[in-house]
BAVO-933325 format. One record per atom (N, C-alpha, C, O): z, y, x; residue in three letters. Coordinates in pm, whole numbers, padded with zeros to 5 digits, always signed. Each point is the difference from the previous one (the first is absolute). Layout:
<gukols>
ZYXala/...
</gukols>
This chain:
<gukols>
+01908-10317+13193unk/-00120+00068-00046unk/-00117-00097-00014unk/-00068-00009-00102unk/+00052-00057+00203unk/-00118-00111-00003unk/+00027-00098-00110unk/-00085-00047-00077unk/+00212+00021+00078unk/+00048-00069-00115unk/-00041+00009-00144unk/-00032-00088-00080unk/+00043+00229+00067unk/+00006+00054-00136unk/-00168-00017-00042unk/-00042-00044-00107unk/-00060+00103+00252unk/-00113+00016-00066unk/-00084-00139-00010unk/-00097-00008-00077unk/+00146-00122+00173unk/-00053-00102-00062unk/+00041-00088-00119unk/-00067-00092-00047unk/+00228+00147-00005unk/-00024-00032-00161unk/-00050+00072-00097unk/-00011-00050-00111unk/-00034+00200+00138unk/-00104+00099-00097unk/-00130-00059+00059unk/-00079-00037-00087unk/+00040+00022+00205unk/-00166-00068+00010unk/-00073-00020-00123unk/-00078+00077-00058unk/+00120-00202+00024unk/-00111-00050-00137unk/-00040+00137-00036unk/-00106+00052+00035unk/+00216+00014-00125unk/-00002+00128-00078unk/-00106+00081+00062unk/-00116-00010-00042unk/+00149+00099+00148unk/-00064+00012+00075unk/-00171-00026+00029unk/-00093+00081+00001unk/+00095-00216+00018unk/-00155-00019-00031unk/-00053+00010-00100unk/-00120+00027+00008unk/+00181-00045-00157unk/-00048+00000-00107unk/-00055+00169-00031unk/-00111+00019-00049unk/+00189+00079+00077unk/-00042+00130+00034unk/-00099+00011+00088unk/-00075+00084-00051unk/+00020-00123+00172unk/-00055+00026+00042unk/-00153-00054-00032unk/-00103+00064-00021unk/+00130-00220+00024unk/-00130-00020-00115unk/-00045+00081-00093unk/-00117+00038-00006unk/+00208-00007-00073unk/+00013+00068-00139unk/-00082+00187+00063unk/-00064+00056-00088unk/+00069-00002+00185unk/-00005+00134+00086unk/-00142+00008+00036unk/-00073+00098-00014unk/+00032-00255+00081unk/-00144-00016+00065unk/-00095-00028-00121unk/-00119+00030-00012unk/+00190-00088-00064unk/-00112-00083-00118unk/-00053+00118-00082unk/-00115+00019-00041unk/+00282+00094+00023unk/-00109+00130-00095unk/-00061+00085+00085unk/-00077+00070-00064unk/+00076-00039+00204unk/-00057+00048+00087unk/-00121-00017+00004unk/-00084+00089-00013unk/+00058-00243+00037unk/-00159-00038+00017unk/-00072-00004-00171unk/-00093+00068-00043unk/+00155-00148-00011unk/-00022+00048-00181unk/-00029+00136-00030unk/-00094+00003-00079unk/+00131+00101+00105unk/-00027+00121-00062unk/-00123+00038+00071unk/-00109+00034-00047unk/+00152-00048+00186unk/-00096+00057+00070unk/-00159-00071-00026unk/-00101+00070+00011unk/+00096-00183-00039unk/-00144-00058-00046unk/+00000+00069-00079unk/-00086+00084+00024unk/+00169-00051-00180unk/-00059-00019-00107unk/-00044+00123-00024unk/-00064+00028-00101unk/+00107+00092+00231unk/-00057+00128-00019unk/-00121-00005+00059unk/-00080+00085-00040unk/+00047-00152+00118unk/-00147-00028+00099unk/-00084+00007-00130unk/-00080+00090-00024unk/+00112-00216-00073unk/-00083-00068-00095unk/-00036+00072-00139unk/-00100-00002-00072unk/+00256+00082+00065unk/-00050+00032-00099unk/-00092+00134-00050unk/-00053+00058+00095unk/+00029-00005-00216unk/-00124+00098-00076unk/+00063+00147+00124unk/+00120+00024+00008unk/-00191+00029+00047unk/+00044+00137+00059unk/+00161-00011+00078unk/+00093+00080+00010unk/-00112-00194+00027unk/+00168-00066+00097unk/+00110+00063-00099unk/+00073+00096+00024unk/-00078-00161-00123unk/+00107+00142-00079unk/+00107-00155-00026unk/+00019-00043-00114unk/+00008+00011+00171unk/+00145-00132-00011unk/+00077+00085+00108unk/-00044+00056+00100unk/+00209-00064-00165unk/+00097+00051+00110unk/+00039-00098+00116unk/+00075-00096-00018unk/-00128+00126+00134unk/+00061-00072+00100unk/+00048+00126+00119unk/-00034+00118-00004unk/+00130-00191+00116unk/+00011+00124+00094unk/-00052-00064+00107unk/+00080+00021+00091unk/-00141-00066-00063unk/-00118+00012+00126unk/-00125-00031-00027unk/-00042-00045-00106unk/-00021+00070+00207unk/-00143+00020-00047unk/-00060-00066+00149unk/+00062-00082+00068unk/-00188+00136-00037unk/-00084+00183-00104unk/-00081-00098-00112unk/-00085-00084+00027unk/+00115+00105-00102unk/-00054-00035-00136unk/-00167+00039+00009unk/-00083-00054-00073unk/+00055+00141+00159unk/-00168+00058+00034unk/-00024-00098+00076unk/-00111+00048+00027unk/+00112-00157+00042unk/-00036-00109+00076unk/-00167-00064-00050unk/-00078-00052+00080unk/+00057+00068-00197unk/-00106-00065-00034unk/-00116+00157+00056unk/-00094+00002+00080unk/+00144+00091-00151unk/-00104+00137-00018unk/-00036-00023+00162unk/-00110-00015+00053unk/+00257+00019+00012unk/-00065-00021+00159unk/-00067-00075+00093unk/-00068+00044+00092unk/+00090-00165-00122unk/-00098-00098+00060unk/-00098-00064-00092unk/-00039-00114+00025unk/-00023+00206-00173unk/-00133-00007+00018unk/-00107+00056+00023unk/-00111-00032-00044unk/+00147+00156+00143unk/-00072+00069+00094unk/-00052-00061+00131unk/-00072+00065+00076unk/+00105-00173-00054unk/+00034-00155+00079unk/-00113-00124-00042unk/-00078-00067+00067unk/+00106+00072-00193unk/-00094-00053-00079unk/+00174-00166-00068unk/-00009-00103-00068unk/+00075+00140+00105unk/+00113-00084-00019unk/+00087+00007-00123unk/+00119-00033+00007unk/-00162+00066-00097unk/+00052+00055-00093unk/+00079-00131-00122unk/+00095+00012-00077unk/-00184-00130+00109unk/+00054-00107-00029unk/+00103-00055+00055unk/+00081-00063-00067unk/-00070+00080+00197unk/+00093-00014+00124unk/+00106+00045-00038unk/+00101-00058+00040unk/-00084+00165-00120unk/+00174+00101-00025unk/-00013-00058-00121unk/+00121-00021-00013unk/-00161-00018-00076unk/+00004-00070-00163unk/+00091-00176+00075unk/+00097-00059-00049unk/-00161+00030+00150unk/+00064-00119+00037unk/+00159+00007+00050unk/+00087-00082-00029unk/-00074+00195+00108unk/+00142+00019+00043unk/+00058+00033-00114unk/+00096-00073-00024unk/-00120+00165-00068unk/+00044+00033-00118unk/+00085-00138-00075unk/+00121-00009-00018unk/-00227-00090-00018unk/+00022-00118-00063unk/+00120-00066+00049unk/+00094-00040-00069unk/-00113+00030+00232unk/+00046-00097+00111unk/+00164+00083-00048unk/+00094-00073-00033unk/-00078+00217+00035unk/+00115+00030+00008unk/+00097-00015-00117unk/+00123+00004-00001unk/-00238-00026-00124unk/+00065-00010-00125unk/+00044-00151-00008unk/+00108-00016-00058unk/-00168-00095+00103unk/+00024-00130-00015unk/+00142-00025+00084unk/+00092-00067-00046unk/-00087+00136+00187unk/+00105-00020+00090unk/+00107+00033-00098unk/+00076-00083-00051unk/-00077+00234+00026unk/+00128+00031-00078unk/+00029-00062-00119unk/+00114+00042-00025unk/-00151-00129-00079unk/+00006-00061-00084unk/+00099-00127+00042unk/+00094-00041-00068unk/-00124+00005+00159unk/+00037-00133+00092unk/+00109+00033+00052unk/+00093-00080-00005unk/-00078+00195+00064unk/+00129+00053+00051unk/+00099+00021-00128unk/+00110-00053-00013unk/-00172+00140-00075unk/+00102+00005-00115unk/+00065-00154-00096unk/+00104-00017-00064unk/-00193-00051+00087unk/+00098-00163-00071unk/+00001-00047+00104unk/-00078-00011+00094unk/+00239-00038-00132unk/+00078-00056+00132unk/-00065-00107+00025unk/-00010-00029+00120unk/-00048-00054-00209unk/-00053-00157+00031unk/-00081+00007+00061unk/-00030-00115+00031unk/-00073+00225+00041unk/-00135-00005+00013unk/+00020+00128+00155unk/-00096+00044+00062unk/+00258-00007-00030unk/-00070+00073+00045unk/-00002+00002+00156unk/-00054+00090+00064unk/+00133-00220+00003unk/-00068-00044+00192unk/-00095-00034-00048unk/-00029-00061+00103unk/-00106+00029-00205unk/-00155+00009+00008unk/-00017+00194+00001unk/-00084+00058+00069unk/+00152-00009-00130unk/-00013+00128+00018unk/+00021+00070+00136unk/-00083+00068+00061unk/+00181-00090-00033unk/+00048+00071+00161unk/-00087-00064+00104unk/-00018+00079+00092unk/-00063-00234-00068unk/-00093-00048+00090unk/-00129+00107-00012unk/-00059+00058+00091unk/+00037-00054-00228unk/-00119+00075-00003unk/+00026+00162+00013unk/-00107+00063+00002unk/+00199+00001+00006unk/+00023+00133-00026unk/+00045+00073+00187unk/+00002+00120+00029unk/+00026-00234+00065unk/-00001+00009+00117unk/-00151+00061+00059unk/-00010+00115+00042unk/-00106-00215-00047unk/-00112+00077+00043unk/-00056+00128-00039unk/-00056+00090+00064unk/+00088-00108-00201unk/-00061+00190-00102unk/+00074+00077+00070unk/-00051+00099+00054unk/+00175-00124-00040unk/+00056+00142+00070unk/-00024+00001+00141unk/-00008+00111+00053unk/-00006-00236+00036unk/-00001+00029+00134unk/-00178+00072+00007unk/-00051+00067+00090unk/+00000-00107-00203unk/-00163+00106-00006unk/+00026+00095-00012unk/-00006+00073+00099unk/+00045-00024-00221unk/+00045+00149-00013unk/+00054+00085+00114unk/-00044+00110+00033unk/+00140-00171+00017unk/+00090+00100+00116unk/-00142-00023+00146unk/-00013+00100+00071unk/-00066-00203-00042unk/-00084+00050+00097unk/-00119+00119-00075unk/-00072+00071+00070unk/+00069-00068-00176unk/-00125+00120-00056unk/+00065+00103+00016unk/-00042+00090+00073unk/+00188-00080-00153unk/+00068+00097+00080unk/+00041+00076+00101unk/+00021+00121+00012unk/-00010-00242+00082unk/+00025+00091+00166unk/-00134+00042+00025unk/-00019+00120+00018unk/-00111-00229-00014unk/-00154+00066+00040unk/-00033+00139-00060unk/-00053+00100+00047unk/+00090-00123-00135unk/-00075+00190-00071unk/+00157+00084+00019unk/+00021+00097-00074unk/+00054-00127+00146unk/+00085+00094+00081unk/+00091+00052-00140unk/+00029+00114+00039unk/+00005-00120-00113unk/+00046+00067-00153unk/+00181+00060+00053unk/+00046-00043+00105unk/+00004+00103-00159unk/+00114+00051+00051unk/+00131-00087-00096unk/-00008-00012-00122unk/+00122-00042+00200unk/+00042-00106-00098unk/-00041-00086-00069unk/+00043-00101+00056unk/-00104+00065-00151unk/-00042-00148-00009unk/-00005-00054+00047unk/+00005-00107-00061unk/-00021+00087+00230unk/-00003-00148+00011unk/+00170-00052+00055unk/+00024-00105+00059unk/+00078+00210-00097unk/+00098-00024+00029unk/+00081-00082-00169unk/+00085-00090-00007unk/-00136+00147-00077unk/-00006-00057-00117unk/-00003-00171-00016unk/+00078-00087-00039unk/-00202+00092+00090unk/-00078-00124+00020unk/+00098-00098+00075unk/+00010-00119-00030unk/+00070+00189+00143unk/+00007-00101+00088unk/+00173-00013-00059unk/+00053-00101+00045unk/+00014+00162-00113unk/+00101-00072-00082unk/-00007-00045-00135unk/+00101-00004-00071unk/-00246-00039+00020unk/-00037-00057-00092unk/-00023-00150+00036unk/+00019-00094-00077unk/-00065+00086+00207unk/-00022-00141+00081unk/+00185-00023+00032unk/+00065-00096-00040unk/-00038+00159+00084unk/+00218-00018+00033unk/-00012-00079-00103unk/+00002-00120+00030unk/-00017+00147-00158unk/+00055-00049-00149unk/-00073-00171-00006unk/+00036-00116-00016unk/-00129+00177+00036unk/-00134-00070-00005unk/+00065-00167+00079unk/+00003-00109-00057unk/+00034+00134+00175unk/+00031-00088+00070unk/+00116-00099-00002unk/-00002-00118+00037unk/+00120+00197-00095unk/+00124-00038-00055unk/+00000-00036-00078unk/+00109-00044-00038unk/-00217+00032-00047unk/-00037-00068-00155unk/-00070-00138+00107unk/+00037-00096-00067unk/-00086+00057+00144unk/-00070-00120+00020unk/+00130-00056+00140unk/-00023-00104+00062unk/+00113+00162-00040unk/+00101-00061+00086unk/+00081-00038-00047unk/+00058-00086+00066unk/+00008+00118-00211unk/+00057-00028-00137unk/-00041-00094-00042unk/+00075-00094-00025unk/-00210+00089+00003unk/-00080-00163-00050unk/-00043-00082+00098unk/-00101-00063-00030unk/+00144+00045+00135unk/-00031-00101+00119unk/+00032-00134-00019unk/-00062-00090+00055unk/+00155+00071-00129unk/+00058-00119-00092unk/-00113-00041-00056unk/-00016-00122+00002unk/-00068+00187-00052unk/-00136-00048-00099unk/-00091-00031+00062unk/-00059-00103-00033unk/+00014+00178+00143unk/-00082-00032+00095unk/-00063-00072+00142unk/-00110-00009+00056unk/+00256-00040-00034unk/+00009-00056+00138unk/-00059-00126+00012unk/-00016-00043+00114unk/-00038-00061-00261unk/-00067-00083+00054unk/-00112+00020+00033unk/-00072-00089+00045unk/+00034+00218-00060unk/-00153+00009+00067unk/-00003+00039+00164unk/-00096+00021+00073unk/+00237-00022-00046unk/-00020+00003+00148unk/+00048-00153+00108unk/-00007-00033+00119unk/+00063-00033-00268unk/+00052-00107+00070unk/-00123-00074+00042unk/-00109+00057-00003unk/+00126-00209+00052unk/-00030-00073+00076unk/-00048-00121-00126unk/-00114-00017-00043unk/+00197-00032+00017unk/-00010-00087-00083unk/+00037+00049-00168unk/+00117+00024-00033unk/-00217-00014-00053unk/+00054+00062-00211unk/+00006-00121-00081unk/-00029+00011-00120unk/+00063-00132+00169unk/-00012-00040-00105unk/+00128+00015-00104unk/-00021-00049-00111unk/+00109+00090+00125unk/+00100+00015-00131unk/-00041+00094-00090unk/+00064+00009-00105unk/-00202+00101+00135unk/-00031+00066-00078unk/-00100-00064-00094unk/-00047+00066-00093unk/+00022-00159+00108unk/-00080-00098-00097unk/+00060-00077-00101unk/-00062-00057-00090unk/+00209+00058+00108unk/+00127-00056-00117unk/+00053+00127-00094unk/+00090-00004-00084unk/-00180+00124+00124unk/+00094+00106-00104unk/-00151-00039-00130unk/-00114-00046+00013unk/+00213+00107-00157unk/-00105-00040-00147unk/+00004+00135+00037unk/+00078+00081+00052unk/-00240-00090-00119unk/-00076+00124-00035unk/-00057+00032-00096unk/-00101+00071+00000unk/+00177-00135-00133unk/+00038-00008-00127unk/+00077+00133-00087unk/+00121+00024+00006unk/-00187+00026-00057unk/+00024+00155-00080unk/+00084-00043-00073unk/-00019-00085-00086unk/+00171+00165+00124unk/+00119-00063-00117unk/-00004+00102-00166unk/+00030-00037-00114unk/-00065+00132+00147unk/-00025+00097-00115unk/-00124+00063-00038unk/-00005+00117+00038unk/-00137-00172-00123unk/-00121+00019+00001unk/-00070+00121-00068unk/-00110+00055+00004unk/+00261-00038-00089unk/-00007+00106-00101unk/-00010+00151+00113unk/-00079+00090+00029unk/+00217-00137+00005unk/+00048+00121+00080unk/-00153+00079+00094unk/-00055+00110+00003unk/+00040-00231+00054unk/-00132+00028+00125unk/-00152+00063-00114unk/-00083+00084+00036unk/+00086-00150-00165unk/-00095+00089-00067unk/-00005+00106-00039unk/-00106+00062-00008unk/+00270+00009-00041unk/+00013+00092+00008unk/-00052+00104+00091unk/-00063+00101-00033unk/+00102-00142+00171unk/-00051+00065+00099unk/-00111+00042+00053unk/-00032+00102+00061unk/-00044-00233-00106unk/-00148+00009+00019unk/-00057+00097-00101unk/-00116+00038+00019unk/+00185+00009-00129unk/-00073+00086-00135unk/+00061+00134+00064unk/-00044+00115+00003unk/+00170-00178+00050unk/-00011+00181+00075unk/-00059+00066+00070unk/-00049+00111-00018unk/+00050-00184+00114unk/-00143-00004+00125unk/-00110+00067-00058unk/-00017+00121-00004unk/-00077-00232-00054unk/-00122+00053-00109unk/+00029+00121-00046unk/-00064+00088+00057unk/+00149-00047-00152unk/+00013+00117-00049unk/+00008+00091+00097unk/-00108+00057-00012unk/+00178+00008+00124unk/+00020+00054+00060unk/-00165+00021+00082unk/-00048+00109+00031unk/-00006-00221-00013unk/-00109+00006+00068unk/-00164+00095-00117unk/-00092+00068+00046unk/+00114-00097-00164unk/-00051+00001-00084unk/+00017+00139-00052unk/-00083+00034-00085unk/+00193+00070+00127unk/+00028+00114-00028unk/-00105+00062+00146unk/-00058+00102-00038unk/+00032-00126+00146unk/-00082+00093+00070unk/-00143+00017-00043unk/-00051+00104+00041unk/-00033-00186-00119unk/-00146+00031-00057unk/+00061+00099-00135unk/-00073+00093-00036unk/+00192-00114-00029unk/+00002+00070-00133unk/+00017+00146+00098unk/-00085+00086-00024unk/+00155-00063+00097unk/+00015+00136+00036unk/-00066+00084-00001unk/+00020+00109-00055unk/-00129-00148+00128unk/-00143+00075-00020unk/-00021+00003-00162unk/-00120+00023-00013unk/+00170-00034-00099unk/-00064-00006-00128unk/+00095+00116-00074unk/-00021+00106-00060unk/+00137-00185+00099unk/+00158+00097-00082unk/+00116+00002+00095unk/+00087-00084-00027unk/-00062+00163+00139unk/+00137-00007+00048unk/+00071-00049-00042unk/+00037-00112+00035unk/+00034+00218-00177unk/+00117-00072-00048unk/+00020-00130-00026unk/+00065-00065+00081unk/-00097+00026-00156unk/-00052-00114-00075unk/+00053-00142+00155unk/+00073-00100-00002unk/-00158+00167+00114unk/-00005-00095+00142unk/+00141+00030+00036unk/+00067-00098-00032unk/+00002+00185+00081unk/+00110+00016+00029unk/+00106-00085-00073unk/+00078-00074+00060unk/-00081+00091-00204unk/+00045-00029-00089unk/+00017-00190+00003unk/+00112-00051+00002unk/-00214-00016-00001unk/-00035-00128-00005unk/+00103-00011+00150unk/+00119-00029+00004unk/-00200+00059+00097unk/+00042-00027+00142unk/+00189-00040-00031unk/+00061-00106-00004unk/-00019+00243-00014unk/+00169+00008-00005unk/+00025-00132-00108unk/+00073-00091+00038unk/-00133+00083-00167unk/+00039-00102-00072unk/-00011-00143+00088unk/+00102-00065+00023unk/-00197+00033+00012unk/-00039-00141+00085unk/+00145-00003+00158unk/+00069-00093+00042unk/-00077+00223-00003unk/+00116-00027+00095unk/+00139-00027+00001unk/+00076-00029+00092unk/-00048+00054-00283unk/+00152+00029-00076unk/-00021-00160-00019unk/+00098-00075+00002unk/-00184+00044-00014unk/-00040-00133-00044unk/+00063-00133+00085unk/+00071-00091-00043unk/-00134+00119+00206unk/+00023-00076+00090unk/+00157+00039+00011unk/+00081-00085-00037unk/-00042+00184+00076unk/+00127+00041-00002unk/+00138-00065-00083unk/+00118-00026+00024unk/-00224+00016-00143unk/+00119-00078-00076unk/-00030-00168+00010unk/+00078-00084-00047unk/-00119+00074+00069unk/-00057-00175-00001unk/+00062-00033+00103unk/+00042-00115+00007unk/-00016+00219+00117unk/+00035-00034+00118unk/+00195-00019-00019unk/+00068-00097+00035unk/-00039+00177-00075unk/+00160+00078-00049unk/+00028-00157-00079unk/+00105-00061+00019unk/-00204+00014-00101unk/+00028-00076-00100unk/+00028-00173+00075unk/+00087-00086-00014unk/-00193+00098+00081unk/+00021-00125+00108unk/+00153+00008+00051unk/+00078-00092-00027unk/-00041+00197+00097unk/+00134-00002+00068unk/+00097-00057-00082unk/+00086-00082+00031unk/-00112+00145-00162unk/+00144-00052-00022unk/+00026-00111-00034unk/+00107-00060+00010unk/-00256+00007-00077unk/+00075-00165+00020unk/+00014-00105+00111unk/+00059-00106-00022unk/
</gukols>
């Protein structure tokens, strides 16, 4: 059995990246967007209405952002132990706002979103361990030389676009929805397209 699931692992993580990245992705982009009207399944998408009674209202526009950038990062594989480092603290925030205002379930949610959360950065420990070592210098012999420039621009126009659909929302839903899904079919395939060669 152990056998079996550390040759599905990779797989495995690639789903689960793939699980957290539209998780935190949707869930910003409903924060952000015109009347939270983007489909995501968690929320509360009212986060802003609520803490700017607070006077914080910028404060939930920031988590909003923070959650849309994480999941982006999570969703391409190249980018996404920068995703899972950063997607560790948002949720270990979330699940303490959670337990403090006492909410019923969620913060049980929360706390097997960090499970995932964590197994995504014990998975990439390989990547990370010279920052706990002693001595890095062999990390100063890896190139940090972009082998495909196209590819990475692509991405970056997806990015933009995608980012560029939350001010249109407020103007034309459709139209934002519309762009958004195109820019993500976008990365999607650029990404698909990388693999195979």
């Amino acid at each position: 059995m152990i056998a079996l699931f550390q040759k599905h692992q990779p797989r495995l993580i690639v789903v689960v990246r793939f699980f957290l990245g539209l998780t935190f992705f949707s869930s910003g982009m409903a924060k952000l967007y015109f009347e939270h009207s983007f489909p995501g399944f968690i929320g509360p998408v009212w986060l802003e209405d609520e803490l700017s009674t607070y006077g914080l209202g910028l404060y939930a526009r920031f988590i909003g952002a923070s959650q849309v950038t994480i999941g982006l990062l999570l969703l391409t594989q190249r980018f996404a132990t920068l995703g899972a480092i950063m997607c560790l603290p948002m949720i270990s925030n979330i699940f303490m706002v959670t337990v403090s205002l006492g909410w019923q379930g969620t913060p049980y949610v929360n706390a097997f979103l960090i499970v995932l959360n964590l197994w995504l950065l014990i998975y990439d420990y390989p990547k990370l361990r010279f920052i706990f070592a002693e001595r890095h210098m062999a990390t100063r012999e890896i190139s940090t030389r972009r082998s495909n420039p196209k590819a990475d621009l692509i991405w970056a126009i997806g990015i933009l676009t995608v980012l560029a659909s939350i001010p249109l929302s407020y103007i034309h839903l459709e139209i934002a929805w519309g762009l958004c899904a195109l820019a993500l079919g976008g990365i999607a395939w650029n990404q698909l397209r990388k693999k195979k060669k």
